[in-house]
C-alpha positions in Angstrom: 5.8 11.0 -30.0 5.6 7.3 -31.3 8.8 6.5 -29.7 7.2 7.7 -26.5 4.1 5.4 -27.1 6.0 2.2 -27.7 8.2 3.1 -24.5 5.0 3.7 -22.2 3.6 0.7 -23.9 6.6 -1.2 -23.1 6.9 0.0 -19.6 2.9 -1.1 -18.7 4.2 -5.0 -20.1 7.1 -5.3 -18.3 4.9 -3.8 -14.8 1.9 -6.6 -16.5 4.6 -9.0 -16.2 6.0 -8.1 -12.9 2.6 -8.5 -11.8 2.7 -12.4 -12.5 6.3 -13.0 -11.3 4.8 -12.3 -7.8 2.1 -14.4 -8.2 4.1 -16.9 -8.7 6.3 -16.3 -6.3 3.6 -15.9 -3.8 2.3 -19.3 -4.9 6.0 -21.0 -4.3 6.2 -19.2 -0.7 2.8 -20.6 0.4 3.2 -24.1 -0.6 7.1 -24.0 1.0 5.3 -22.7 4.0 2.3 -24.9 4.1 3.6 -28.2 1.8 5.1 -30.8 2.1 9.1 -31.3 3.5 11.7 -32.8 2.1 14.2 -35.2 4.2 18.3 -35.3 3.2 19.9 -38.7 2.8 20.1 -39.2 6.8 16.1 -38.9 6.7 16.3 -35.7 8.6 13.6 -32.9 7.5 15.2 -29.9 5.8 12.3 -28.4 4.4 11.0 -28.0 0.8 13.3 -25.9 -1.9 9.7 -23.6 -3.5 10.9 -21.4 -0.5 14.5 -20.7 -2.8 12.3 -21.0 -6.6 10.0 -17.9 -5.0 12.9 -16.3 -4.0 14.4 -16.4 -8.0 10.5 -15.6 -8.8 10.2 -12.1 -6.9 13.6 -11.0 -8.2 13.0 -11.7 -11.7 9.6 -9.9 -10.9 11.4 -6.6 -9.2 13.8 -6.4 -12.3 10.7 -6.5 -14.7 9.1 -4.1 -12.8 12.4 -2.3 -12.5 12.4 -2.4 -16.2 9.0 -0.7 -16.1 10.0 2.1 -14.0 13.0 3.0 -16.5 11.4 2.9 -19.6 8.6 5.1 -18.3 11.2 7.6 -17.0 13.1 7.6 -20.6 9.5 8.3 -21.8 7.9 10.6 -19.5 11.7 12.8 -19.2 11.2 12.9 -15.4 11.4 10.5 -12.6 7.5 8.3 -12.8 6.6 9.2 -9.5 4.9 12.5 -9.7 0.8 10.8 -9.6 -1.4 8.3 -7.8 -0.1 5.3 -10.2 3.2 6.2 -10.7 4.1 6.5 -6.9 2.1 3.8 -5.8 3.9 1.1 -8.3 6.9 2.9 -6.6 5.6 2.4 -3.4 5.4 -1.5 -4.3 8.6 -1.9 -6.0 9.9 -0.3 -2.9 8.4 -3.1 -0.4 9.6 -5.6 -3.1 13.3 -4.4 -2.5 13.1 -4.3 1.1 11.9 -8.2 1.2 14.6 -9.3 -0.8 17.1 -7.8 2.0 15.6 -9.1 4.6 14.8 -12.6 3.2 18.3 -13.1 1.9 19.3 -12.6 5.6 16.6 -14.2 7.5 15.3 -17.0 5.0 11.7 -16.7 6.1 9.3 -18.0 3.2 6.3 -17.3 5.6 7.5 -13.7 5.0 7.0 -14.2 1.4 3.9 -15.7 1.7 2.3 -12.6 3.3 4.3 -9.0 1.6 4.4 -10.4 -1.8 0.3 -10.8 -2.3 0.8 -7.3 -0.2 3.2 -5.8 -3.4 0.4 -7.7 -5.8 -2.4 -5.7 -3.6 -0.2 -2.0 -4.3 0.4 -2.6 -7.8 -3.7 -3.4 -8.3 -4.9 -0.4 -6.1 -2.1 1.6 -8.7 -3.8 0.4 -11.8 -7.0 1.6 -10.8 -6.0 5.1 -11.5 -5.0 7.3 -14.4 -2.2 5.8 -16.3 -1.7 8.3 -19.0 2.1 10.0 -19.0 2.0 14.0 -18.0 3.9 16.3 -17.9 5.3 17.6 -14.3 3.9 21.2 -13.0 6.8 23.7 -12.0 6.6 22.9 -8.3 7.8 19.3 -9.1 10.5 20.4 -11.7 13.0 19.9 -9.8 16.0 17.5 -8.2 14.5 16.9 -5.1 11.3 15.4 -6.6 14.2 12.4 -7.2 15.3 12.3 -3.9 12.8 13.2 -1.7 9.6 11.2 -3.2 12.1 7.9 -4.0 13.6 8.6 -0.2 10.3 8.2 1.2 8.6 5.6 -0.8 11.6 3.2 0.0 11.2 4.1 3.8 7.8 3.2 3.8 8.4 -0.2 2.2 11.3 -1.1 4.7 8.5 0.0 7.4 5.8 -2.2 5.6 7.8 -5.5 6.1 7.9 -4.5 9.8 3.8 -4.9 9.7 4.0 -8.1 7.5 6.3 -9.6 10.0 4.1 -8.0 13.0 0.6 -9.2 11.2 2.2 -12.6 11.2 3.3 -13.0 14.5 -0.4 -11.5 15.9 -2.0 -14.7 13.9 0.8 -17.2 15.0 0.1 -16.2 18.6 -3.3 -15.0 19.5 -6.2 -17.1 21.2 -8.9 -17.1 18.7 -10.9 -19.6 20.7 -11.6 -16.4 23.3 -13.5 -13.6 21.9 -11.5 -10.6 22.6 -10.1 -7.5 22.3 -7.1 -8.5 20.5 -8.5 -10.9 18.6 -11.5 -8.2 17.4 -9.2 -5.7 16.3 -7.0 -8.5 14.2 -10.0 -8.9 12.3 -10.3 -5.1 11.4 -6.9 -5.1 10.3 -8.3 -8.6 8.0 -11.3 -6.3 7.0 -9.9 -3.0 6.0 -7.2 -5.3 3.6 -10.5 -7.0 2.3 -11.3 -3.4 1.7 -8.4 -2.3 -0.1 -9.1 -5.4 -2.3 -12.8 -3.9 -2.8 -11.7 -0.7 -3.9 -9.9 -2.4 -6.9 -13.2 -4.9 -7.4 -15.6 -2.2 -7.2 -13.7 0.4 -9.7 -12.8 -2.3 -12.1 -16.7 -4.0 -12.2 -18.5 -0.3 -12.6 -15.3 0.6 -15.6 -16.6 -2.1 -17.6 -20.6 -0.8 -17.3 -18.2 1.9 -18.3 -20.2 4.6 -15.5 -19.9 7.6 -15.6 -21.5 10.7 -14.2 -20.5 14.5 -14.6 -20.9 17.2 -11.4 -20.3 21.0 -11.3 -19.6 22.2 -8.3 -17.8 25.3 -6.3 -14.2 24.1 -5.3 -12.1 24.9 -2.1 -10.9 28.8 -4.2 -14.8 30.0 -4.3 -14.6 29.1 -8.2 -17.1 27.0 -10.4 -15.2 23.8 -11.6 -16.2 20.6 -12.9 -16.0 16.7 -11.4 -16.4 13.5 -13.0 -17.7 10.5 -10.7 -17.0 7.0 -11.9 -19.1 5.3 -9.3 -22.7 6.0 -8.0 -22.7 9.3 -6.4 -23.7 8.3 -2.4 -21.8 11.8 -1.9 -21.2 14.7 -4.0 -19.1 17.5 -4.3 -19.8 20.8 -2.6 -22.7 22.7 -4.3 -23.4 20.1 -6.9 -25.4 20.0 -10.0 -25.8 17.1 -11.9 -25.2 17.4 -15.4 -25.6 13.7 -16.2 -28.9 12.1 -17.1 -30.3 9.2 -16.0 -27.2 9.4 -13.0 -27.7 8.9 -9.3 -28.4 11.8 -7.4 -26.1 12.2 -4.0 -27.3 11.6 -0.3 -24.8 13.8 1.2 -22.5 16.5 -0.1 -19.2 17.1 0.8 -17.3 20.2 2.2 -15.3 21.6 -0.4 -11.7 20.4 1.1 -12.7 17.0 1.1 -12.6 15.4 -2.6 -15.9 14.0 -2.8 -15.2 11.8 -5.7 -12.4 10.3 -3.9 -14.7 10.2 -0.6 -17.3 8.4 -2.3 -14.9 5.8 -3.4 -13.6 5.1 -0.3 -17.2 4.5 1.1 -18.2 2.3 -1.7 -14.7 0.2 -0.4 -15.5 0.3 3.0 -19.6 -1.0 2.4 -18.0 -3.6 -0.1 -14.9 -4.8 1.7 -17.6 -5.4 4.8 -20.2 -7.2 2.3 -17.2 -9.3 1.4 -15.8 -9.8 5.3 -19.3 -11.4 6.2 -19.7 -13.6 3.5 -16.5 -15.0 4.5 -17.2 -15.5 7.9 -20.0 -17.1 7.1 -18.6 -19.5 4.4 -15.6 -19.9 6.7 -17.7 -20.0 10.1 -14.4 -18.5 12.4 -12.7 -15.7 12.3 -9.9 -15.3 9.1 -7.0 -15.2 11.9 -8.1 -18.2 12.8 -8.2 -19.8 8.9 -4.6 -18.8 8.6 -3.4 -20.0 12.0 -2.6 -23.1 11.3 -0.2 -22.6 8.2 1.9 -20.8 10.6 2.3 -23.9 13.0 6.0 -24.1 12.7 6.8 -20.2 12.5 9.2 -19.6 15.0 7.4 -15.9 16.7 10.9 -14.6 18.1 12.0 -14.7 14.3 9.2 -12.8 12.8 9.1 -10.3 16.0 13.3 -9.7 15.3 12.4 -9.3 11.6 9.9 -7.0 12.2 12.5 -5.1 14.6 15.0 -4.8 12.1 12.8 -3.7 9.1 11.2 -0.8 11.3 15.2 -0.1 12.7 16.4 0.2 8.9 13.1 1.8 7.4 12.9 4.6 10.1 15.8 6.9 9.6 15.3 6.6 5.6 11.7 7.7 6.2 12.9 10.5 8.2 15.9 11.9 5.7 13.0 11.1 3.2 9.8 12.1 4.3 10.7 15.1 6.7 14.1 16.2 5.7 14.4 15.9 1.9 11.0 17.2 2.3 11.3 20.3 4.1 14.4 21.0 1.8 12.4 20.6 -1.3 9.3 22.7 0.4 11.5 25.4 0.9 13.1 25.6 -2.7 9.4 25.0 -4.3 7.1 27.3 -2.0 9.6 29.4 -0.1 9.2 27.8 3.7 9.7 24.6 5.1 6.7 23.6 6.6 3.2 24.9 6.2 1.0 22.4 8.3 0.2 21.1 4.7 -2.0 17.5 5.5 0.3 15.6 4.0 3.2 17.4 6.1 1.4 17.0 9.2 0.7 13.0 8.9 4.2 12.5 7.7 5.4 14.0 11.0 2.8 11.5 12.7 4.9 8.8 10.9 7.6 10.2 12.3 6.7 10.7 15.6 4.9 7.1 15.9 7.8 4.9 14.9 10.5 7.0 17.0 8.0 6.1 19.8 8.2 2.4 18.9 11.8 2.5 18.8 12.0 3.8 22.4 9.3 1.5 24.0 11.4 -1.2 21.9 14.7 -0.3 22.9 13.6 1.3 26.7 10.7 -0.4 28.0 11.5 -4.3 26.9 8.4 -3.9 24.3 8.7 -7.4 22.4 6.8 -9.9 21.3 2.6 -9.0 20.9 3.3 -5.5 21.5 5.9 -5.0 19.7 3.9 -6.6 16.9 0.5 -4.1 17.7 2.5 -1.0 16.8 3.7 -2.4 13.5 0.7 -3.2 12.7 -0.7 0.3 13.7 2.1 2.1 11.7 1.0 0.4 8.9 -2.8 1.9 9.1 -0.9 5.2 9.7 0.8 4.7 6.5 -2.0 3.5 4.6 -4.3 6.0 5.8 -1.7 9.1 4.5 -1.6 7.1 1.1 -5.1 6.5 0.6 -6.9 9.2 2.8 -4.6 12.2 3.1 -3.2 11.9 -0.9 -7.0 11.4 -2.1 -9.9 12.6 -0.1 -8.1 15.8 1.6 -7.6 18.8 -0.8 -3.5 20.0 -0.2 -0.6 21.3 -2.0 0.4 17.0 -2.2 -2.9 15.9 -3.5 -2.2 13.5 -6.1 -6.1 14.0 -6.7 
């Protein structure tokens, strides 16, 4: 048991660690983006060498956090990817092995400049949850939780770079002087990331008031159970009873297959991450596409557009062996059929479904360029929304609630 503690102990340093590695390297892509060039001998501009040191940075970071990932799985006996904190550092360390592909073929630093604060953002949202080691229940006891869960993970990080690239061309190209469509939508792709960043603010700043209120309610089987809220209550769980004194009393109450504790954190994220949006409008008086513009000035779009190809090209068919076909394997072995309309079944198939129909309007229909860029960045909300929706809020045989 001690051995165990010093490993998990070990394992959160290494991921602490990790953690900074991309900061830094996120802090060498930007300046090699946004700094100053250097000239060769001939006085000819070859661009600054923070671009290569950020490089070095993020893979030193990946092996720390690969580090973390092995020492957890020497403690915990099973692969760490069976909750909300273990898959998600997954998730990041995933996105963080897809980048270093793709930027040791394409040399982009503005590529490192926008997915590794996106790894830094995954690796936060993890930490917000339970942490503790547990052991797996029988449905997960099995190979396939290896292959199936790792499969997927590393899909969706291959099809993450596809959005980084496609966010990047959308703010290297668009008007922002014209108030638009395009340009309105942009910014609620800015806001719901300002949102993912609330939901870490908000459960960090009410954990050190150190909140806490305690709910019975009647769960999704008809049976009394019990819920703990670590936020303000603005929606409670299905029948509720406060048991907590002095605790805010919900507005609304949920149905009992949504998890209302999750539900309620997603709402406080959504009312903060909007708070947070307008005071940056206002302090920044344009929209934040059109802040960022201008460090992209000499971003070349047809480069980012064929990275963001290439990612989604690679990503897609590990997604699919992953995320349907491992999947329906493992479904069968664990609950005797393949496919049960389960939510989380039903948006992987959306995944599915969504980037084959990219491919084809790529490939068939000459989609390049802004629209090409749109559906990576739409795949991405599809992605996100499965994570943080579909594994939280929605009661199913994959809740990692």
């Amino acid at each position: 048991m001690e051995g165990m503690t010093i490993m998990v102990e070990l394992s959160s340093n290494l991921l602490f660690a990790a953690f900074f590695l991309y900061l830094a390297a996120t802090i060498c892509f930007s300046v090699s983006v946004t700094g100053r060039k250097w000239r060769d001998k001939q006085g000819e501009v070859t661009g600054n060498r923070l671009g290569t040191v950020g490089y070095a940075a993020a893979w030193i970071g990946f092996v720390l956090q690969a580090g973390y990932f092995f020492t957890r799985w020497i403690a915990a006996g099973h692969v760490p990817v069976s909750n909300m904190f273990e898959y998600t550092t997954f998730l990041g360390m995933a996105l963080t092995i897809a980048f270093l592909i793709l930027y040791g073929i394409y040399r982009t630093a503005v590529l490192g400049m926008f997915t590794m604060p996106i790894v830094m953002l995954i690796i936060a949202f993890a930490s917000v949850f339970p942490t503790e080691v547990e052991p797996l229940i029988p449905a997960l006891q099995s190979n396939w939780l290896k292959i199936h869960v790792t499969t997927t993970a590393l899909g969706q990080g291959l099809l993450s770079i596809g959005f980084a690239a496609g966010l990047i061309y959308l703010i290297r190209t668009l008007d922002f002087t014209k108030r638009g469509k395009k340009v309105f939508w942009l910014e609620t792709i800015m806001y719901s990331l300002l949102s993912l960043v609330s939901f870490i603010l908000v459960r960090y700043i009410f954990r050190l008031f150190d909140y806490e209120a305690v709910f019975t309610y009647v769960n999704e089987n008809g049976e009394q159970a019990e819920m703990v809220y670590y936020l303000p209550a603005l929606v409670g769980p299905n029948e509720a009873s406060l048991q907590t004194q002095g605790a805010l009393e919900p507005i609304l109450t949920m149905p009992a297959w949504i998890r209302s504790d999750d539900a309620n954190t997603v709402i406080w994220s959504l009312a903060a991450g909007l708070v947070l949006y307008i005071l940056l409008r206002l302090i920044l008086r344009k929209p934040l596409g059109a802040v960022l513009q201008p460090l992209l000035k000499n971003i070349n779009p047809d480069t980012v557009d064929e990275v963001s190809y290439r990612a989604i090209a690679i990503g897609f068919p590990v997604f699919t062996l992953g995320g349907l076909i491992f999947a329906m394997i493992w479904a069968q072995i664990a609950w005797t059929r393949f496919w049960g309309w389960d939510p989380k079944e039903v948006w992987a198939l959306i995944t599915f479904l969504f980037y084959a129909a990219y491919l084809h309007l790529r490939l068939s229909r000459g989609w390049h360029g802004e629209p090409s860029a749109w559906l990576c960045v739409i795949g991405f909300v599809i992605i996100m929304f499965n994570l943080v929706f579909v594994n939280l809020v929605i009661a199913g045989l994959h809740s990692y609630a």
